[in-house]
MOPAC internal coordinates of N, CA, C and O (Angstrom, degrees):
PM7 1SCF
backbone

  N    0.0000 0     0.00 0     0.00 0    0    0    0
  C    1.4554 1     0.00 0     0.00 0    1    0    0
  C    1.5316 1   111.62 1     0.00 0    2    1    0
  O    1.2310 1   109.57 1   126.57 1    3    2    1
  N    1.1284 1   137.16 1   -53.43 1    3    2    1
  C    1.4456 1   145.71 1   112.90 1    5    3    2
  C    1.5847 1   103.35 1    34.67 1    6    5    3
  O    1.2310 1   142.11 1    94.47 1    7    6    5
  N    1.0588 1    74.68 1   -85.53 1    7    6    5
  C    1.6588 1    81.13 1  -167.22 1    9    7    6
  C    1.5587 1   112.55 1   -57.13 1   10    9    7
  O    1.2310 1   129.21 1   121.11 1   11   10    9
  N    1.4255 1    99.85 1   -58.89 1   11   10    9
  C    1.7404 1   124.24 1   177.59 1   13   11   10
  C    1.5195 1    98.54 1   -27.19 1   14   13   11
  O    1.2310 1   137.33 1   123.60 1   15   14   13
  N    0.8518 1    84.03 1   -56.40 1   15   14   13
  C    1.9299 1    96.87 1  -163.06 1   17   15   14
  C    1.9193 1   129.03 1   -78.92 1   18   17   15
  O    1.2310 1   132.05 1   146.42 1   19   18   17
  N    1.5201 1    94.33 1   -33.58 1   19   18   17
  C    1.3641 1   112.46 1   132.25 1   21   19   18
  C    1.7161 1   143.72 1   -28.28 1   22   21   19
  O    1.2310 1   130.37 1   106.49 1   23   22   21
  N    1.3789 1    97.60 1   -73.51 1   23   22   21
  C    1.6434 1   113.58 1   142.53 1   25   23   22
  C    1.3151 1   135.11 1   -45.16 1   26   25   23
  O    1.2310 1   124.42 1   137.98 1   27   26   25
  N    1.1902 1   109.12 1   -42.02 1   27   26   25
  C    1.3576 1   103.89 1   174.23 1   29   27   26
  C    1.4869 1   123.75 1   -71.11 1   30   29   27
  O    1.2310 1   122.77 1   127.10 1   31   30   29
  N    1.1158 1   112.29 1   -52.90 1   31   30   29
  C    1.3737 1   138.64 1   146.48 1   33   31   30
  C    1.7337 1   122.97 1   -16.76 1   34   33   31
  O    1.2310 1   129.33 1   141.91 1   35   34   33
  N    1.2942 1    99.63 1   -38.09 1   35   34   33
  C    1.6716 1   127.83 1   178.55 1   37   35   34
  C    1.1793 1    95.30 1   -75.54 1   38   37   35
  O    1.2310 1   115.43 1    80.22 1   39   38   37
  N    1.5628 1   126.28 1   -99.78 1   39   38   37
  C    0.9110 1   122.82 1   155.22 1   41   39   38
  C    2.0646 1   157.49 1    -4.54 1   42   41   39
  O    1.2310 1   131.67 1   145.48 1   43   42   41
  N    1.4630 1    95.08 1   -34.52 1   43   42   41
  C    1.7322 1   103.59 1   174.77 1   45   43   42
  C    1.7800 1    94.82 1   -78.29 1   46   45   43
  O    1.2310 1   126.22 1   134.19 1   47   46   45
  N    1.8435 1   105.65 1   -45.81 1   47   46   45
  C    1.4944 1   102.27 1  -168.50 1   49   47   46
  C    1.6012 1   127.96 1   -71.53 1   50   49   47
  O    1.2310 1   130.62 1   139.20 1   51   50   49
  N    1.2955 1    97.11 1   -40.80 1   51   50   49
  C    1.6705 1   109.50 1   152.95 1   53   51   50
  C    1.6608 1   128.75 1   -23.49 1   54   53   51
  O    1.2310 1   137.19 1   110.78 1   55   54   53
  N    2.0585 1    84.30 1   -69.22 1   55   54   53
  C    1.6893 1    81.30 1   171.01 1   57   55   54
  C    1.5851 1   134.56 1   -71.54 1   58   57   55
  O    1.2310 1   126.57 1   155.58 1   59   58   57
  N    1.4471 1   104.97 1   -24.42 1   59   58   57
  C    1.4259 1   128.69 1   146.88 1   61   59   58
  C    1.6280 1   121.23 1   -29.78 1   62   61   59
  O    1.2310 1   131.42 1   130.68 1   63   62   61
  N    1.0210 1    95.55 1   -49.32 1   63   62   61
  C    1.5857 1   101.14 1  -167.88 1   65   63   62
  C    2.1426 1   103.62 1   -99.21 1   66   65   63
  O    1.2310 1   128.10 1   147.92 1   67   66   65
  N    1.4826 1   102.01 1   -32.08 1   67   66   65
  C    1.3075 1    89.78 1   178.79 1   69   67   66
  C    1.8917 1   111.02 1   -78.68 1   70   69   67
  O    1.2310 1   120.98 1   167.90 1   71   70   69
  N    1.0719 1   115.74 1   -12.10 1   71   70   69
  C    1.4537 1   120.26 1  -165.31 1   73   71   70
  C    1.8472 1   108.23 1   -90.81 1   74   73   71
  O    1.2310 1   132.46 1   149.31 1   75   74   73
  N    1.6564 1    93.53 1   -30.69 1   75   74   73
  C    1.4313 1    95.99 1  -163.39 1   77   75   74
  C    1.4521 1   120.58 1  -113.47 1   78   77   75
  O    1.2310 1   115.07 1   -64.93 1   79   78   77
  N    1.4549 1   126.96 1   115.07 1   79   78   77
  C    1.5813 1   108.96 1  -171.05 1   81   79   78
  C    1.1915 1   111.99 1   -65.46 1   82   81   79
  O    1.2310 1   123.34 1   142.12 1   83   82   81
  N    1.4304 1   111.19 1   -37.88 1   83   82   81
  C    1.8538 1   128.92 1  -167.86 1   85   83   82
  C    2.2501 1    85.55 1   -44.00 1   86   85   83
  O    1.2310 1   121.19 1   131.16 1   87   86   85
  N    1.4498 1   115.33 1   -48.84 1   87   86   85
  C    1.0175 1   130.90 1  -149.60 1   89   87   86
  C    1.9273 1    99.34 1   -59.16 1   90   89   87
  O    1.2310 1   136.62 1   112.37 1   91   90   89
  N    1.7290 1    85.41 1   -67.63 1   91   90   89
  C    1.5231 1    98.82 1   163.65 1   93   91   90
  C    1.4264 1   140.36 1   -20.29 1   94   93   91
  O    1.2310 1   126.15 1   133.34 1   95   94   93
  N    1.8674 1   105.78 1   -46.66 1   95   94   93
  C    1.2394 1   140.12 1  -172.57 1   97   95   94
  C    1.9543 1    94.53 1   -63.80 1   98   97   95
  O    1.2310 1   123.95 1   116.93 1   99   98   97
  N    1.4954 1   110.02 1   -63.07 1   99   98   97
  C    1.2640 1   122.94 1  -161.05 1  101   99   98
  C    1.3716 1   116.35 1   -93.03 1  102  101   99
  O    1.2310 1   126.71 1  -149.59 1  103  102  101
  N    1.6501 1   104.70 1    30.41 1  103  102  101
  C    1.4934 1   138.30 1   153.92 1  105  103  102
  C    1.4258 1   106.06 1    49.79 1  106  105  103
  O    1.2310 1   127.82 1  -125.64 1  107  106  105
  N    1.7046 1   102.54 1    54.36 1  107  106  105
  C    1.8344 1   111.48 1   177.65 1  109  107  106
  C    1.4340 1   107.63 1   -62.66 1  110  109  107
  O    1.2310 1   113.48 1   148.79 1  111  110  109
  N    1.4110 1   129.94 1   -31.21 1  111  110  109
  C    1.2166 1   137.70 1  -165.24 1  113  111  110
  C    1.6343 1    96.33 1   -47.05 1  114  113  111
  O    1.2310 1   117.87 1   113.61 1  115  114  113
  N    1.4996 1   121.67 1   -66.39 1  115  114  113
  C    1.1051 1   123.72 1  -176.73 1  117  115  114
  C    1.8333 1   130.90 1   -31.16 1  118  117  115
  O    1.2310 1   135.54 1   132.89 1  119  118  117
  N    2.0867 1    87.54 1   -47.11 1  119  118  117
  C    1.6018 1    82.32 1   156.85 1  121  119  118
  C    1.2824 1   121.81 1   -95.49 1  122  121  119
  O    1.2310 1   100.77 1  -144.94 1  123  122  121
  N    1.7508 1   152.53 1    35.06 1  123  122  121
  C    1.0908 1   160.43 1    80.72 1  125  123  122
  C    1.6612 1   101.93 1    -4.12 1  126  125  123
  O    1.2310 1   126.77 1   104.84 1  127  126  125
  N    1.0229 1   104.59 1   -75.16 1  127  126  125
  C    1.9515 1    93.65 1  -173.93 1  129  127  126
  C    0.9962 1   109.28 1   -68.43 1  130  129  127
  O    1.2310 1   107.84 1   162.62 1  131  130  129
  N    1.1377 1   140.30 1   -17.38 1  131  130  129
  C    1.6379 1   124.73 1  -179.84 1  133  131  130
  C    1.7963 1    97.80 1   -96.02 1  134  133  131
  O    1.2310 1   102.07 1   123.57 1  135  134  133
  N    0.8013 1   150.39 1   -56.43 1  135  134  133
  C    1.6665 1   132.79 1   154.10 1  137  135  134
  C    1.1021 1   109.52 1   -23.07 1  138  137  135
  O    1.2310 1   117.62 1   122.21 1  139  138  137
  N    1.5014 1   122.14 1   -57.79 1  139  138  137
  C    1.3367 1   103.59 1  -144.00 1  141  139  138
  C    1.9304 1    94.82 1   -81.18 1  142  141  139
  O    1.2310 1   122.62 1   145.57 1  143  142  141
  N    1.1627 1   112.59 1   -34.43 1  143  142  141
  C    1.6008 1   120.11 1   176.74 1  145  143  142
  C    1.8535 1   103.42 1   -47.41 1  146  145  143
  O    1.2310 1   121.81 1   134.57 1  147  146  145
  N    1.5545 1   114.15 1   -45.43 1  147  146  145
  C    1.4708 1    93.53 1  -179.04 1  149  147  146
  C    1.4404 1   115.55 1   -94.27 1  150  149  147
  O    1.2310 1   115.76 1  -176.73 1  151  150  149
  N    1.6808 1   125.66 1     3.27 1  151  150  149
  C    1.1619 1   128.06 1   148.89 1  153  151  150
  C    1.8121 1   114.28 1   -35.51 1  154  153  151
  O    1.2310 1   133.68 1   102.99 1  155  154  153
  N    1.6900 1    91.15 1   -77.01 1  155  154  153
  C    1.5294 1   103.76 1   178.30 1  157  155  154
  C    1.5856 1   127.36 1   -51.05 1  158  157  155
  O    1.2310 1   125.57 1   151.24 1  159  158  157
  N    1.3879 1   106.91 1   -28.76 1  159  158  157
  C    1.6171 1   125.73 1   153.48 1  161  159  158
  C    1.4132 1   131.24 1   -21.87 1  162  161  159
  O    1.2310 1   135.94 1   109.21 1  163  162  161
  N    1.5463 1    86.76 1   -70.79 1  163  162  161
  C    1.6016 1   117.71 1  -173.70 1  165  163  162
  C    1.6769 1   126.18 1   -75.09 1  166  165  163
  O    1.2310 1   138.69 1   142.81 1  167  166  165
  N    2.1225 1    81.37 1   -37.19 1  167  166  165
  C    1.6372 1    79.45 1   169.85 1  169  167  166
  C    1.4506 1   114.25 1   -72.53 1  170  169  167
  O    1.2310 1   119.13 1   154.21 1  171  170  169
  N    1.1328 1   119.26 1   -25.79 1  171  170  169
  C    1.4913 1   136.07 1  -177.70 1  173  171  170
  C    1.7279 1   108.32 1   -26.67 1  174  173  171
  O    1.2310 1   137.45 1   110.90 1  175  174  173
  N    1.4296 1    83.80 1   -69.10 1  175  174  173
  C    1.5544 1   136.06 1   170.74 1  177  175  174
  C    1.6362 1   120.24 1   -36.73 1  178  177  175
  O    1.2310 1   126.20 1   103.08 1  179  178  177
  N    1.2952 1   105.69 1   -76.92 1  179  178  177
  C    1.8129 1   110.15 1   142.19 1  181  179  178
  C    1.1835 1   142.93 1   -38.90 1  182  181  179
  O    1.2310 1   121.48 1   136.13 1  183  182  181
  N    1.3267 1   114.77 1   -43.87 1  183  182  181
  C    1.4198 1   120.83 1   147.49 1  185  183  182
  C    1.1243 1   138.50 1   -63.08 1  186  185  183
  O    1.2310 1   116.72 1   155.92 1  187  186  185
  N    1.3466 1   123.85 1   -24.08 1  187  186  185
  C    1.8141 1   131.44 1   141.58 1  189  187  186
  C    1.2257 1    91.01 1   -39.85 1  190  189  187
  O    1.2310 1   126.33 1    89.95 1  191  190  189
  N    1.3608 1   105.44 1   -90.05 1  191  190  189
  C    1.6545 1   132.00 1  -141.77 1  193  191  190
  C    2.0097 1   105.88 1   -25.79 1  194  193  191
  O    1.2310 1   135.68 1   126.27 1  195  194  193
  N    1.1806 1    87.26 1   -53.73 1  195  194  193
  C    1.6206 1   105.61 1   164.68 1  197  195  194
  C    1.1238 1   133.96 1   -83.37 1  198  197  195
  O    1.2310 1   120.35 1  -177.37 1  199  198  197
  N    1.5226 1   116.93 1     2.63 1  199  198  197
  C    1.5448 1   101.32 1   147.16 1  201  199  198
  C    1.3544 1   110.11 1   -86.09 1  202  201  199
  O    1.2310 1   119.57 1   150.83 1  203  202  201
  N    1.2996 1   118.43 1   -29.17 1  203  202  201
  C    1.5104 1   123.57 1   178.66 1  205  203  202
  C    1.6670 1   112.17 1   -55.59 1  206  205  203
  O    1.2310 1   121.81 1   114.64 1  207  206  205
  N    1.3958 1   114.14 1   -65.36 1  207  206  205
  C    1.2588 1   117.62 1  -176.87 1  209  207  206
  C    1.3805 1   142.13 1   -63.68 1  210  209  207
  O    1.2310 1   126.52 1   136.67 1  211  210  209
  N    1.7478 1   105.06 1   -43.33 1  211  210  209
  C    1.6824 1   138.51 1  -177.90 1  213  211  210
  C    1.3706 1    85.14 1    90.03 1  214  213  211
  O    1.2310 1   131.26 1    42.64 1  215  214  213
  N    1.4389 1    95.87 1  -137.36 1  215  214  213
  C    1.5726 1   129.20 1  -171.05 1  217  215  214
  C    1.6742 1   115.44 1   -39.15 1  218  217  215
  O    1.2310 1   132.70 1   137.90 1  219  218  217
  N    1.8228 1    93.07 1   -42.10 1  219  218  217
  C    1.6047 1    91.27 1  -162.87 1  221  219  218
  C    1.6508 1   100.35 1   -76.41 1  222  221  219
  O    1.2310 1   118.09 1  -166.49 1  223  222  221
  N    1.1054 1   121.25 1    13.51 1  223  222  221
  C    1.5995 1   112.84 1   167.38 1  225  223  222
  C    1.8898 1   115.64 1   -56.57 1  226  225  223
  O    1.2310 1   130.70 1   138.77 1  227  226  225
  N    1.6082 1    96.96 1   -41.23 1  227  226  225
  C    1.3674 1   102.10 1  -158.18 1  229  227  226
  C    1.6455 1    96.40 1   -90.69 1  230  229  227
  O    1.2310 1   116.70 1   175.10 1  231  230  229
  N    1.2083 1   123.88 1    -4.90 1  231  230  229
  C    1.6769 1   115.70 1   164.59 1  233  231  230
  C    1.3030 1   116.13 1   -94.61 1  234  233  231
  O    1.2310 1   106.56 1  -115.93 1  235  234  233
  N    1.4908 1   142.60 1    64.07 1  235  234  233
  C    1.3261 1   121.45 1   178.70 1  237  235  234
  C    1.3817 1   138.76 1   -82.69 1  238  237  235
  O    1.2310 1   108.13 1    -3.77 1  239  238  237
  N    1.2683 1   139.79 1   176.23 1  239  238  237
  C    1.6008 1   106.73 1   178.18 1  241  239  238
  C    1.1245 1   116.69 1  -105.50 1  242  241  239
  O    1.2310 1   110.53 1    -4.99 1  243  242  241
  N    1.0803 1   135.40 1   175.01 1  243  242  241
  C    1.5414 1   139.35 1  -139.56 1  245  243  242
  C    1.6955 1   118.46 1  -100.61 1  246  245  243
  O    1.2310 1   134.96 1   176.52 1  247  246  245
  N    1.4561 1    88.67 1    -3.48 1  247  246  245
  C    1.8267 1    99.41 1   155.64 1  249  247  246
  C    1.1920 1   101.17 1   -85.08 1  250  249  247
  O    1.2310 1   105.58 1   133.67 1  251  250  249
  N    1.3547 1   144.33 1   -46.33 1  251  250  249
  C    1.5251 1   147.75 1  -167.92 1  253  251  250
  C    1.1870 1    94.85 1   -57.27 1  254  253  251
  O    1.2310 1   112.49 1   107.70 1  255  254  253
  N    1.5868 1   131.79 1   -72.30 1  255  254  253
  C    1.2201 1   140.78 1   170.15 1  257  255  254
  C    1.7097 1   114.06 1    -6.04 1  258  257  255
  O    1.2310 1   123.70 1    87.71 1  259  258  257
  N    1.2788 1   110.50 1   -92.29 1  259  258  257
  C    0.7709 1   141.77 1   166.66 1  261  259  258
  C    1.9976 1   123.22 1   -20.29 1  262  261  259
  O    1.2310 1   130.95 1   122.86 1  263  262  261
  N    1.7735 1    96.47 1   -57.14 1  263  262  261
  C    1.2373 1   108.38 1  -173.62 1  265  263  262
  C    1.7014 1    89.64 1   -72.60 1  266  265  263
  O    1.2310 1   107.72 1   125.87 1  267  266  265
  N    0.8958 1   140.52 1   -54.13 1  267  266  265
  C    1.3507 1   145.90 1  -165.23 1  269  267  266
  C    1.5925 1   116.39 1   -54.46 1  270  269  267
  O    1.2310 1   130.52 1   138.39 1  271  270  269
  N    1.4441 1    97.30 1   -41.61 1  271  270  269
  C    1.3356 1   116.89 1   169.11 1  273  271  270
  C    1.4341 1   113.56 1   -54.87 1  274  273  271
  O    1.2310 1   120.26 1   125.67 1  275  274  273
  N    1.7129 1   117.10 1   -54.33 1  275  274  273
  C    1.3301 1   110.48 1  -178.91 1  277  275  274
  C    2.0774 1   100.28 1   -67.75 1  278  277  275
  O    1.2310 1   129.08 1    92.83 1  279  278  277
  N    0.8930 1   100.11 1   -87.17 1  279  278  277
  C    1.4920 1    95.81 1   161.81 1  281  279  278
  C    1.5521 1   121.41 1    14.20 1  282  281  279
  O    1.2310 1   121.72 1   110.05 1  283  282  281
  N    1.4731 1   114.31 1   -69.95 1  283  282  281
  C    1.5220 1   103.25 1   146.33 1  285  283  282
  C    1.2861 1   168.83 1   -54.53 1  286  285  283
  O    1.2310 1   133.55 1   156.13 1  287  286  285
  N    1.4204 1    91.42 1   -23.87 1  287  286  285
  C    1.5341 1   122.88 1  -176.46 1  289  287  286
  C    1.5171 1    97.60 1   -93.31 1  290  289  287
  O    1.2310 1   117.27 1   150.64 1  291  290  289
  N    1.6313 1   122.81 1   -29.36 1  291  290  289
  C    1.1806 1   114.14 1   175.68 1  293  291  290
  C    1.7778 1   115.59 1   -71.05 1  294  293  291
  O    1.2310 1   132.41 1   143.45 1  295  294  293
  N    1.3925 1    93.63 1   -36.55 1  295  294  293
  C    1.6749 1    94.05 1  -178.64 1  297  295  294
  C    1.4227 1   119.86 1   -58.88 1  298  297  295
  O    1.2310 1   115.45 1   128.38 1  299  298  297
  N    1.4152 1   126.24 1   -51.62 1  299  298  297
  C    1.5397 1   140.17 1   148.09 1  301  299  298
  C    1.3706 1   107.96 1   -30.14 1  302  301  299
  O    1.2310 1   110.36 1   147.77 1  303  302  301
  N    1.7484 1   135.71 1   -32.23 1  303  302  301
  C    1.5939 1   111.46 1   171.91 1  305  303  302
  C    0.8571 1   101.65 1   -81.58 1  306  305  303
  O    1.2310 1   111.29 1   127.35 1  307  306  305
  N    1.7660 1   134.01 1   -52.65 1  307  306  305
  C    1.0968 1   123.53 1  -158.03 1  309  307  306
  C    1.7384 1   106.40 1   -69.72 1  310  309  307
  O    1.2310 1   111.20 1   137.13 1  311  310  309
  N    0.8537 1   134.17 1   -42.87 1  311  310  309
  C    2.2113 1   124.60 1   152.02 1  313  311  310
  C    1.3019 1   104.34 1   -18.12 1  314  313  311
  O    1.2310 1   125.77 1   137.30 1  315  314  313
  N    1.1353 1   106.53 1   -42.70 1  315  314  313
  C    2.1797 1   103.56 1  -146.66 1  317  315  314
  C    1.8102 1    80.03 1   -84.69 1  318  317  315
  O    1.2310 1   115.95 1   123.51 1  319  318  317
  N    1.4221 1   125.29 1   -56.49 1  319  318  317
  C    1.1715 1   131.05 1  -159.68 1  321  319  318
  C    1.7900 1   115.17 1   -68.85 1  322  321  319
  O    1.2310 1   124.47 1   152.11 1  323  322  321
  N    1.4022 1   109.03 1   -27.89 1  323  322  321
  C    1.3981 1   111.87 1   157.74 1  325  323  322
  C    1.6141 1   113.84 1   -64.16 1  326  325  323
  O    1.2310 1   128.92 1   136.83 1  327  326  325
  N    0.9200 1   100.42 1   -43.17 1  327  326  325
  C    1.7767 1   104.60 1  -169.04 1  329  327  326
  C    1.3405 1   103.52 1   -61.97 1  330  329  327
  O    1.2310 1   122.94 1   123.08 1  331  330  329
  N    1.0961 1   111.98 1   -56.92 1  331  330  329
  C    1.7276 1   117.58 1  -163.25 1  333  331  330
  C    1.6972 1    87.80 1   -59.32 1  334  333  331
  O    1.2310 1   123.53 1   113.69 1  335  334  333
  N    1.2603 1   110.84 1   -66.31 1  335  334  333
  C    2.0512 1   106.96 1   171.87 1  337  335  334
  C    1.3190 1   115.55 1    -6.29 1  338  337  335
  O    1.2310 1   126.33 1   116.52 1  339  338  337
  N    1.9470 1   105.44 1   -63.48 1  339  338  337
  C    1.5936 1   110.28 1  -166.54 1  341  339  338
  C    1.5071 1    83.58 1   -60.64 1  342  341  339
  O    1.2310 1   114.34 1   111.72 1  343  342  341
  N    1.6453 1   128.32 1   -68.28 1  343  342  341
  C    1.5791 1   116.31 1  -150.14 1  345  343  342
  C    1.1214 1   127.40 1   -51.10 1  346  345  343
  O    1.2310 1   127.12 1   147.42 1  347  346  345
  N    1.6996 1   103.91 1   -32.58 1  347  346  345
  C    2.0196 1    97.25 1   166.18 1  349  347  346
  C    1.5629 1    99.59 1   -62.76 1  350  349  347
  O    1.2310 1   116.29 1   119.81 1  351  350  349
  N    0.7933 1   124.65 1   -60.19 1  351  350  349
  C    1.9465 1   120.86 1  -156.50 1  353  351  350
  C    1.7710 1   103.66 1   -61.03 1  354  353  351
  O    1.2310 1   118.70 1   131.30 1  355  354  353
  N    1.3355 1   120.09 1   -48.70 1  355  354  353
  C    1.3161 1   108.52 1   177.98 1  357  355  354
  C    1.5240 1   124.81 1   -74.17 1  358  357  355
  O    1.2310 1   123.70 1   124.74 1  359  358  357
  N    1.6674 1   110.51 1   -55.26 1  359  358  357
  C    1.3621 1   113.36 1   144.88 1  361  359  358
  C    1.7316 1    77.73 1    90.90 1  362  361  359
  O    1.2310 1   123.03 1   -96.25 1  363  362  361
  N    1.1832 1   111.80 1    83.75 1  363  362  361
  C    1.2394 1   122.90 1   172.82 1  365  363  362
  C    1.8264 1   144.02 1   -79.14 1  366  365  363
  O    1.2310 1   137.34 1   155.03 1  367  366  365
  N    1.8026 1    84.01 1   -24.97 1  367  366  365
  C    1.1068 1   115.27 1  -178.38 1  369  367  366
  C    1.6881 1   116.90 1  -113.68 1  370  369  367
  O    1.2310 1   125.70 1  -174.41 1  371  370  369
  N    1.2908 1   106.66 1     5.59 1  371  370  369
  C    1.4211 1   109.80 1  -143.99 1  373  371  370
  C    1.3172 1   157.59 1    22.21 1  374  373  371
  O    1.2310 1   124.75 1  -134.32 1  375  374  373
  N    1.2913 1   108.48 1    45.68 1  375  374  373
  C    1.4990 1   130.75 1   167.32 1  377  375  374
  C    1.4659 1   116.19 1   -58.58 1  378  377  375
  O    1.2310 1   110.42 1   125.51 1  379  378  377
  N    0.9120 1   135.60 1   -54.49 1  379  378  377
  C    1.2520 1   135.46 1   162.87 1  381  379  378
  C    1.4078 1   113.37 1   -33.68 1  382  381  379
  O    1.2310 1   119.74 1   112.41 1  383  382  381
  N    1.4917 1   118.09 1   -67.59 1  383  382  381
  C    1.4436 1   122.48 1  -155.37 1  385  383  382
  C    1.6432 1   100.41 1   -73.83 1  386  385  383
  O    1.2310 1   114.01 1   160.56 1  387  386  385
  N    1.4062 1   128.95 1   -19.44 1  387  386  385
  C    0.7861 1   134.40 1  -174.16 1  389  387  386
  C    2.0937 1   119.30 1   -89.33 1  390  389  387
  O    1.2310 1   130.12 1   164.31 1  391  390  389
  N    1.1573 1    98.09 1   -15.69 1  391  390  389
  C    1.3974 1   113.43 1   167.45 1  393  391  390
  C    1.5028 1   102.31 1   -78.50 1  394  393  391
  O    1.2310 1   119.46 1   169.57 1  395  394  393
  N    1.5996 1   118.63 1   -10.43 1  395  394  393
  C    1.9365 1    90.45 1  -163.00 1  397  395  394
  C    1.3063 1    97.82 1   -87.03 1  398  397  395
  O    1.2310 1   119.09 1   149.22 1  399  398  397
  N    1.5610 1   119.35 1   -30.78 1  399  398  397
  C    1.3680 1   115.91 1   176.11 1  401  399  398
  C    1.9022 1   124.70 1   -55.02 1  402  401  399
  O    1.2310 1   120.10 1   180.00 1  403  402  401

């Protein structure tokens, strides 16, 4: 799930960022590399998992499921929550500087 979810994640921001300049501007690329880094991670990861296991990789049980699932969804906030970090501190657009007035 990890992974699954990972990917997807890769993917929504990617096209996000290749489609949109506004996107470009507010330096999505950055979260592009951090997806795509735990994309490559995970498959890493899966590909152990299954030389270790064989077959029983692709049956897991539904706590695994599950735990993996949160596991993913956590990695994707903490991305979203770094990023937004860089955008207050760099302030790309100047929203910030423009609130002090």
């Amino acid at each position: 799930m990890t992974l699954l979810i990972s990917l997807i994640a890769s993917v929504i921001v990617t096209l996000i960022w290749y489609l949109s300049e506004k996107a470009r501007t507010l330096k999505t690329g950055m979260l592009c590399y951090m997806y795509w880094g735990a994309s490559i991670m995970w498959s890493v990861d899966a590909a152990v998992e299954y030389l270790r296991n064989g077959a029983d990789y692709f049956s897991p049980d539904i706590t695994d499921m599950i735990n993996d699932a949160f596991l993913g969804l956590s990695a994707i906030t903490l991305g979203l929550v770094i990023w937004v970090i860089r955008l207050l501190i760099t302030d790309p657009v100047a929203v910030v500087k423009r609130s002090d007035k």
